[in-house]
Backbone atoms as SQL, in Angstrom:
CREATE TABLE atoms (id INTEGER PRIMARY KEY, chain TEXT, resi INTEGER, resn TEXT, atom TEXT, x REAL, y REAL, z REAL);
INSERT INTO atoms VALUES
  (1, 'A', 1, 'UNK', 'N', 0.839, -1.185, 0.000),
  (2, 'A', 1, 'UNK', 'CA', 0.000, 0.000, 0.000),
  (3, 'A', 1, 'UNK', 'C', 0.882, 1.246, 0.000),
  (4, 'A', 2, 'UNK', 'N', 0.530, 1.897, -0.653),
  (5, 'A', 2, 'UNK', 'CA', 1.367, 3.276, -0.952),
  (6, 'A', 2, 'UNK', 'C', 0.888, 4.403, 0.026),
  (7, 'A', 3, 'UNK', 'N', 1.506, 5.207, 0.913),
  (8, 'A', 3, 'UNK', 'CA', 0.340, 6.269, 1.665),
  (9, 'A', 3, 'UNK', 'C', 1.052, 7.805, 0.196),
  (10, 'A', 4, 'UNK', 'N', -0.127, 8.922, 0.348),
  (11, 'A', 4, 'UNK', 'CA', 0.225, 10.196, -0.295),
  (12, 'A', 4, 'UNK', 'C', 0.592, 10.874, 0.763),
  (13, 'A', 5, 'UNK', 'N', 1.541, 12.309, 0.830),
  (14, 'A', 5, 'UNK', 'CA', 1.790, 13.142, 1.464),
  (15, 'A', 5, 'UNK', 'C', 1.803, 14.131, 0.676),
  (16, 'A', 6, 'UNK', 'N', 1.441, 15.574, 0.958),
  (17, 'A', 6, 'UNK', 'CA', 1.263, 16.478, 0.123),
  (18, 'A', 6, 'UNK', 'C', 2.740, 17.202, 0.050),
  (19, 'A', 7, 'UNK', 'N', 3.175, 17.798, -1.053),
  (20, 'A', 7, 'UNK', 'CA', 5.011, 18.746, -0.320),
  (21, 'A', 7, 'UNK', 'C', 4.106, 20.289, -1.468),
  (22, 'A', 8, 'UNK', 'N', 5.066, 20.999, -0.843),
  (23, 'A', 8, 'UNK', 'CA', 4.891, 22.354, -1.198),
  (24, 'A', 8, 'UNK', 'C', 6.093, 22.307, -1.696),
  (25, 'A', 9, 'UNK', 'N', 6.462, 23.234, -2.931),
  (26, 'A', 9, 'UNK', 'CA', 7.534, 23.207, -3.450),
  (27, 'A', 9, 'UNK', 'C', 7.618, 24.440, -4.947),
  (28, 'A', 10, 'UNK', 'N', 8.949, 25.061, -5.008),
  (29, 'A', 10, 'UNK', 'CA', 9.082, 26.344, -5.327),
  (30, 'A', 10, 'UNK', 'C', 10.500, 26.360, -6.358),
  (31, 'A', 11, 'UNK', 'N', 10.629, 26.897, -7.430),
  (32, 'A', 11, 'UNK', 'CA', 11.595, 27.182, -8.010),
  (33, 'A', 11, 'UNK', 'C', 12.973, 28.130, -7.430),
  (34, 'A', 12, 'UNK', 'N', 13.607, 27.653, -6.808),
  (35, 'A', 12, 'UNK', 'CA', 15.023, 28.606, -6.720),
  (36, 'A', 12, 'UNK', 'C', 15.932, 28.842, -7.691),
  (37, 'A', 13, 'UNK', 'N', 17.083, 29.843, -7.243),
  (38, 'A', 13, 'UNK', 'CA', 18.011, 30.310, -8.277),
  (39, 'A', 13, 'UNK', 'C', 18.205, 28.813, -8.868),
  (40, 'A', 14, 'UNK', 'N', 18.388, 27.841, -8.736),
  (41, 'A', 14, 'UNK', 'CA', 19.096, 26.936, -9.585),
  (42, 'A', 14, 'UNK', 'C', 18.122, 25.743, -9.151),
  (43, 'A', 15, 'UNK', 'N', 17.910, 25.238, -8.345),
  (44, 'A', 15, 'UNK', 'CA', 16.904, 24.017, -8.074),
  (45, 'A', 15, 'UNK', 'C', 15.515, 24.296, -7.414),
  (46, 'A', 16, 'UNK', 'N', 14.595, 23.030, -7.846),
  (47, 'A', 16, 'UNK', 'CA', 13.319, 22.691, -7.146),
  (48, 'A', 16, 'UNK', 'C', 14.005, 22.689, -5.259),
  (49, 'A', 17, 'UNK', 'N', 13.124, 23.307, -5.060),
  (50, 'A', 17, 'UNK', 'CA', 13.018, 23.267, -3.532),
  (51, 'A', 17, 'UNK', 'C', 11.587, 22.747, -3.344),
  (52, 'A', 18, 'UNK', 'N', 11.530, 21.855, -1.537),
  (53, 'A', 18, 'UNK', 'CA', 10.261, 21.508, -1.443),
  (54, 'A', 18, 'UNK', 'C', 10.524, 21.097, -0.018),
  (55, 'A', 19, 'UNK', 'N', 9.320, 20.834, 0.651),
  (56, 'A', 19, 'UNK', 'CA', 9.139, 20.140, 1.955),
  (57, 'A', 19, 'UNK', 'C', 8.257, 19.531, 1.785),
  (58, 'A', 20, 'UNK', 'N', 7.306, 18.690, 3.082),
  (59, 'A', 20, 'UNK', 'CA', 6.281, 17.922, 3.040),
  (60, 'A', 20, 'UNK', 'C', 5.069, 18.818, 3.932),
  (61, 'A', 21, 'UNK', 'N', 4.246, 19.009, 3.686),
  (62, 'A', 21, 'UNK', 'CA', 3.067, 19.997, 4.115),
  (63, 'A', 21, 'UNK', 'C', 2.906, 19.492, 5.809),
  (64, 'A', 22, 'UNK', 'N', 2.736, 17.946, 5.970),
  (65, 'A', 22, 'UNK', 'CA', 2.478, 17.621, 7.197),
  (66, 'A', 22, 'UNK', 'C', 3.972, 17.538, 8.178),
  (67, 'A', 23, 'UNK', 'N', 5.023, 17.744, 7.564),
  (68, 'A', 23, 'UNK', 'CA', 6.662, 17.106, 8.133),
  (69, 'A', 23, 'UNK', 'C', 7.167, 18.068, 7.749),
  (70, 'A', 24, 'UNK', 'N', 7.161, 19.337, 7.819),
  (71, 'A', 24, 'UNK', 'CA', 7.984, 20.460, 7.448),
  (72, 'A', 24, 'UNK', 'C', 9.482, 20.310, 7.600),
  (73, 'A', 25, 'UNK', 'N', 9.846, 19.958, 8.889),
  (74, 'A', 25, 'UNK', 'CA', 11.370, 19.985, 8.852),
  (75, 'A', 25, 'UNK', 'C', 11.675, 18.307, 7.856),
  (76, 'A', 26, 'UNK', 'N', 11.050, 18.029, 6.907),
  (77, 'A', 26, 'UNK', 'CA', 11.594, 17.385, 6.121),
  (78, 'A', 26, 'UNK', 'C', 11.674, 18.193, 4.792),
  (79, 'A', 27, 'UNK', 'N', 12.962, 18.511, 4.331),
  (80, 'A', 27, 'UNK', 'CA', 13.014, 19.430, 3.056),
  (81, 'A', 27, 'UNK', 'C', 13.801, 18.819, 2.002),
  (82, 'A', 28, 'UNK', 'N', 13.578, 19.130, 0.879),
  (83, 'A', 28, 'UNK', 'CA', 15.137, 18.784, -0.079),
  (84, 'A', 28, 'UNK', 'C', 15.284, 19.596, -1.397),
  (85, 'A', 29, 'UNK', 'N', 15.663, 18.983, -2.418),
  (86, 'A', 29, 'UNK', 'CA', 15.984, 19.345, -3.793),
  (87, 'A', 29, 'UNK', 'C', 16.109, 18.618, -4.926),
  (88, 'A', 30, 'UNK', 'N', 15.978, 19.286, -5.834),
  (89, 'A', 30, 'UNK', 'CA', 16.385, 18.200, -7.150),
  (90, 'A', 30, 'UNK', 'C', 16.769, 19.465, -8.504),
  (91, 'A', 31, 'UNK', 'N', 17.215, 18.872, -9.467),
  (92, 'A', 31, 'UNK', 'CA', 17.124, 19.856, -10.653),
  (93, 'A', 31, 'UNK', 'C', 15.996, 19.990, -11.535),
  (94, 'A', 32, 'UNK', 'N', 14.921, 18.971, -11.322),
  (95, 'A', 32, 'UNK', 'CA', 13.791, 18.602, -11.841),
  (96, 'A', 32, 'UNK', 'C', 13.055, 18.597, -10.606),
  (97, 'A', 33, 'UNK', 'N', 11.485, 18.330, -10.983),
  (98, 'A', 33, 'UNK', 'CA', 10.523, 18.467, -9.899),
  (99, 'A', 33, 'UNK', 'C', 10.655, 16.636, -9.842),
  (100, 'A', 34, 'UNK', 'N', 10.774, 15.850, -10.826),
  (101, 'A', 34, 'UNK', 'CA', 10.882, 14.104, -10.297),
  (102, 'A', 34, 'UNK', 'C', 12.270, 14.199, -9.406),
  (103, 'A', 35, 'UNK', 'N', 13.336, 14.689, -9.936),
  (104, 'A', 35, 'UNK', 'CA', 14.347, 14.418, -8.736),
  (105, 'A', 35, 'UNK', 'C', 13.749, 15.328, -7.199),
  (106, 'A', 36, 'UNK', 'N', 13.382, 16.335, -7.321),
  (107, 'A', 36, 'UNK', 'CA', 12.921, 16.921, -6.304),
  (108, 'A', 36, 'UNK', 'C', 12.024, 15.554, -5.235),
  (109, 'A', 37, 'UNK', 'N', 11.676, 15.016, -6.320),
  (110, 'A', 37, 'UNK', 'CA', 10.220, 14.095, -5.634),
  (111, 'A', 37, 'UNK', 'C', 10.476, 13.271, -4.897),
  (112, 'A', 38, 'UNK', 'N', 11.579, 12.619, -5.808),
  (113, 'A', 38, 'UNK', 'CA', 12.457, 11.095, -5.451),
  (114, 'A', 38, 'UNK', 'C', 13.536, 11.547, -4.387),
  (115, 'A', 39, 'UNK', 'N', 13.837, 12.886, -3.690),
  (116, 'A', 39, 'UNK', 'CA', 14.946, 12.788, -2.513),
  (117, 'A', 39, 'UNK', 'C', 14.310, 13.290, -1.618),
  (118, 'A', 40, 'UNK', 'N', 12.499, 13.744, -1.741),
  (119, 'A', 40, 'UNK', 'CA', 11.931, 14.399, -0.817),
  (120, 'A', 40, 'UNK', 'C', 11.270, 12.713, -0.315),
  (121, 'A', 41, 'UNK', 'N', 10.926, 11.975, -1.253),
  (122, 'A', 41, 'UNK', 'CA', 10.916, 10.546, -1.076),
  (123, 'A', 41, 'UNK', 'C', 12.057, 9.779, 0.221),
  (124, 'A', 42, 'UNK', 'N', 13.497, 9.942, -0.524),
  (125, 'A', 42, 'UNK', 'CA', 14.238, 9.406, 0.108),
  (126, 'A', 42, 'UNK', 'C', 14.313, 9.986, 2.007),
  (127, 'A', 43, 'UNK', 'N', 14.347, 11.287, 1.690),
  (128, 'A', 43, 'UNK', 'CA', 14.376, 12.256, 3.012),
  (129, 'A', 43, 'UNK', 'C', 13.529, 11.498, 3.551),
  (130, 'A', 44, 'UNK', 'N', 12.225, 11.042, 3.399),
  (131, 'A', 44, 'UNK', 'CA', 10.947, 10.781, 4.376),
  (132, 'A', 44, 'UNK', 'C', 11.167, 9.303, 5.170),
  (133, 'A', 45, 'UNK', 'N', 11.728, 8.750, 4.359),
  (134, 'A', 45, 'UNK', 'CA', 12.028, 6.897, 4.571),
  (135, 'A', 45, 'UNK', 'C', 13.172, 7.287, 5.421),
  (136, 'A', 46, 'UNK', 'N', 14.057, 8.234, 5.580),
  (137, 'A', 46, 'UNK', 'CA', 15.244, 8.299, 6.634),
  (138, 'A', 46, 'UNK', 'C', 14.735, 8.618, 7.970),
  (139, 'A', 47, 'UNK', 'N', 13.560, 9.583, 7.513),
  (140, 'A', 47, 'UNK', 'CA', 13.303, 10.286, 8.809),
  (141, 'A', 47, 'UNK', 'C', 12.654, 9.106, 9.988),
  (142, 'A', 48, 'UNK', 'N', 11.960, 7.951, 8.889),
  (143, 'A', 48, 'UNK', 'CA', 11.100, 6.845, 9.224),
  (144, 'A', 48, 'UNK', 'C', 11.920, 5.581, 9.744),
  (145, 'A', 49, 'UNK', 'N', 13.197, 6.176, 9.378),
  (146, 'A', 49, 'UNK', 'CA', 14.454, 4.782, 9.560),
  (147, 'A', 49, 'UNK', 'C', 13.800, 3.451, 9.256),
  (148, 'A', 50, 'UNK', 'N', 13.431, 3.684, 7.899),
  (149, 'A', 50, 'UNK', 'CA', 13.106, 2.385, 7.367),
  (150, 'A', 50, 'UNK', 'C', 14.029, 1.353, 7.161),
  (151, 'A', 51, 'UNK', 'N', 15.431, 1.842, 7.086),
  (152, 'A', 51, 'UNK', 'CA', 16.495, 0.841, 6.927),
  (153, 'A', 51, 'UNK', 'C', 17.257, 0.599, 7.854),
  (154, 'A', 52, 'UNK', 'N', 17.036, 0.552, 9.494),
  (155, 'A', 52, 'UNK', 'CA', 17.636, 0.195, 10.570),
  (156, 'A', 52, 'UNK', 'C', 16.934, -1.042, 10.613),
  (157, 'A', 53, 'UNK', 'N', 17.878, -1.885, 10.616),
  (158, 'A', 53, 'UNK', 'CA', 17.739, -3.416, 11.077),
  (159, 'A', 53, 'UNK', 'C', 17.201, -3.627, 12.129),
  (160, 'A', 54, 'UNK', 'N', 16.249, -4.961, 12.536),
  (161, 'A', 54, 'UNK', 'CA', 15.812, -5.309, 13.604),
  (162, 'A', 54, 'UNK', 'C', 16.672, -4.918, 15.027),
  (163, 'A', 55, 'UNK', 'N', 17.980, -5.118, 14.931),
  (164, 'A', 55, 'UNK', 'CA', 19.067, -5.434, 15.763),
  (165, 'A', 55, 'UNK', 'C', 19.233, -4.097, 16.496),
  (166, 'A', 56, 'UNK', 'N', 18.318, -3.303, 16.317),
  (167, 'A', 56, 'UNK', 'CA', 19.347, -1.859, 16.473),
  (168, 'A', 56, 'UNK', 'C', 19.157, -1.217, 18.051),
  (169, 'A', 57, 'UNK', 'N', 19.955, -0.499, 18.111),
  (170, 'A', 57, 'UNK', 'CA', 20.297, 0.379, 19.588),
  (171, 'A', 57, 'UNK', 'C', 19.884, 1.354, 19.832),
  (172, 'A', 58, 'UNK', 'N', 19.357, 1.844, 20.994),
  (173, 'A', 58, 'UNK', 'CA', 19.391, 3.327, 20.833),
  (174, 'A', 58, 'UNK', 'C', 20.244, 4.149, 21.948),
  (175, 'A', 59, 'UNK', 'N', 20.648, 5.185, 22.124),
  (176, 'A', 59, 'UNK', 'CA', 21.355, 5.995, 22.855),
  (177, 'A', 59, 'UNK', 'C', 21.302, 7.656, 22.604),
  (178, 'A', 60, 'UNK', 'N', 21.101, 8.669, 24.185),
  (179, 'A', 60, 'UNK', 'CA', 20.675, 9.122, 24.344),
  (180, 'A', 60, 'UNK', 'C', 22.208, 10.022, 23.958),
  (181, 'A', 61, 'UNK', 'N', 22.149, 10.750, 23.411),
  (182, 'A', 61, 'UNK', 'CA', 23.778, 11.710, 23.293),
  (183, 'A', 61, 'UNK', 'C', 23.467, 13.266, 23.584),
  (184, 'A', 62, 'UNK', 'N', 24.471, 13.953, 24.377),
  (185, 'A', 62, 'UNK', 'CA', 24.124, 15.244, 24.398),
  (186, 'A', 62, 'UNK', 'C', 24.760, 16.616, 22.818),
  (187, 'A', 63, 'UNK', 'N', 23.802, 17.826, 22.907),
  (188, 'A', 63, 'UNK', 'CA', 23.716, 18.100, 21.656),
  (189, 'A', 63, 'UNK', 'C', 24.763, 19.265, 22.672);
């Protein structure tokens, strides 16, 4: 099943800029609005840590 998310997204000096309407601090770019799509894509699956293995750790670090 696929879910939609809406992104807002704007022409800059040189690239597509965009975020996600509901995940704002998720943002990115592309030179095209599909690359724009496909790293605002990728950005979202990181934020989701879709690719941390079962195995994984967590730890609390100071900023």
């Amino acid at each position: 099943m696929h879910s939609q998310l809406k992104i807002v997204y704007w022409k800059g000096e040189r690239f597509w800029l965009g975020k996600f309407v509901d995940h704002p601090e998720i943002m990115s770019q592309g030179e095209t609005i599909a690359e724009l799509e496909e790293n605002l894509r990728d950005a979202y699956r990181e934020m989701l840590l879709e690719d941390v293995p079962p195995e994984f750790r967590v730890k609390d670090i100071a900023l």
